[in-house]
Each structure stands twice: as structure tokens, then as C-alpha cells.
C-alpha positions in Angstrom: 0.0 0.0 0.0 1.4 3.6 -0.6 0.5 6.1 1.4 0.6 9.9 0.5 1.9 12.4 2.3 -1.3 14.6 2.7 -1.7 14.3 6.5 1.4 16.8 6.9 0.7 18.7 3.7 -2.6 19.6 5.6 -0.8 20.1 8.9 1.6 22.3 6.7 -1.0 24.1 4.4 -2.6 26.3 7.3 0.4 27.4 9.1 2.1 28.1 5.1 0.0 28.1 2.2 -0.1 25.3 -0.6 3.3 26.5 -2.5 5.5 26.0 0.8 3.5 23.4 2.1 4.3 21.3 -1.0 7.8 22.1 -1.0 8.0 21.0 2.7 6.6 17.7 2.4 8.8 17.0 -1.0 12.0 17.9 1.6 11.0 15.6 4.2 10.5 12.9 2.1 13.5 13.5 0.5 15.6 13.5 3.7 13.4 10.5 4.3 14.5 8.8 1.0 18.0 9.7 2.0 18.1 8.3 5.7 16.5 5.0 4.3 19.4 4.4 1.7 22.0 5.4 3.7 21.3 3.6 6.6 19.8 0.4 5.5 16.1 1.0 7.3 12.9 0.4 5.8 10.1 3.1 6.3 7.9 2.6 9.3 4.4 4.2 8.5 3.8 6.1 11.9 -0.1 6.7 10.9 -2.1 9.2 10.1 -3.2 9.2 13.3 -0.1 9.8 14.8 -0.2 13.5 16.4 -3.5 12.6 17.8 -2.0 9.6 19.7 1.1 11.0 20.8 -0.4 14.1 21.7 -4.1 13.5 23.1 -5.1 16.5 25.4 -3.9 18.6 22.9 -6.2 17.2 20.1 -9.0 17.8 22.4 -8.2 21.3 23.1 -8.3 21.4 19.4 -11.2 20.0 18.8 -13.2 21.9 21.3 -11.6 25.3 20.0 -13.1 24.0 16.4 -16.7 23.0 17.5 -16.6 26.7 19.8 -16.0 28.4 16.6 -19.1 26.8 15.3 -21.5 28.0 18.1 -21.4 25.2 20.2 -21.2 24.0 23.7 -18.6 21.7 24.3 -17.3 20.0 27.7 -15.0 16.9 27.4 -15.8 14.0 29.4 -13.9 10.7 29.8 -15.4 7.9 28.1 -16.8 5.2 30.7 
């Protein structure tokens, strides 16, 4: 399976516009590509998921901030 690299193209996109974001993502997979040959190490897909898992509380901060802009009422509760 190949996997592109739009989950940090959209993580890059809002903080620098398409053009940057683009030429961001083509850099780190390039240093990618070069770490890989030059070490001998196959990729290891971390997931698109992977900010969200390493970084919980501050998705949820993120996603409350997102549905407040919308008008609503959010509070965060564990689930049971």
C-alpha cells in the first residue's frame, strides 16, 4: 500500500500556504528517502493518526476550540 503524504501537507498548508506546504513535504521525504538508503532501514508508516495519539489532550483542546467556533457548547468528558 502507498501512502501519501497529505496528512502533513494539511498540517503544513494552514500554518504556510499550498506552494510552501508542498515544497516542505517534498523535503522531508527526500531526507526520508536519504536516511533509508543510507542507513539500510525500511520506512515505518507512523499513521495518520499519529499526532493525535502522541499528543491526546492537545487534540482535544483542538477539537473543542473547532466546535466553539461553530457555536457550540462543548465540555470533554472521559469515556466510561
Amino acid at each position: 500500500m502507498v501512502r501519501t503524504p497529505s496528512v502533513p501537507y494539511r498540517r503544513k498548508k494552514s500554518q504556510l500556504g499550498h506552494g510552501r506546504a508542498l515544497g516542505a513535504v517534498k523535503h522531508s521525504t527526500l531526507c526520508a528517502c536519504w536516511h533509508m538508503l543510507s542507513s539500510g532501514e525500511l520506512y515505518d508508516d507512523l499513521g495518520g493518526d499519529y499526532y493525535a495519539r502522541r499528543d491526546p489532550a492537545r487534540q482535544i483542546k483542538r477539537l473543542v476550540a473547532q466546535l466553539e467556533r461553530l457555536r457550540q457548547t462543548v465540555t470533554p468528558q472521559e469515556a466510561a
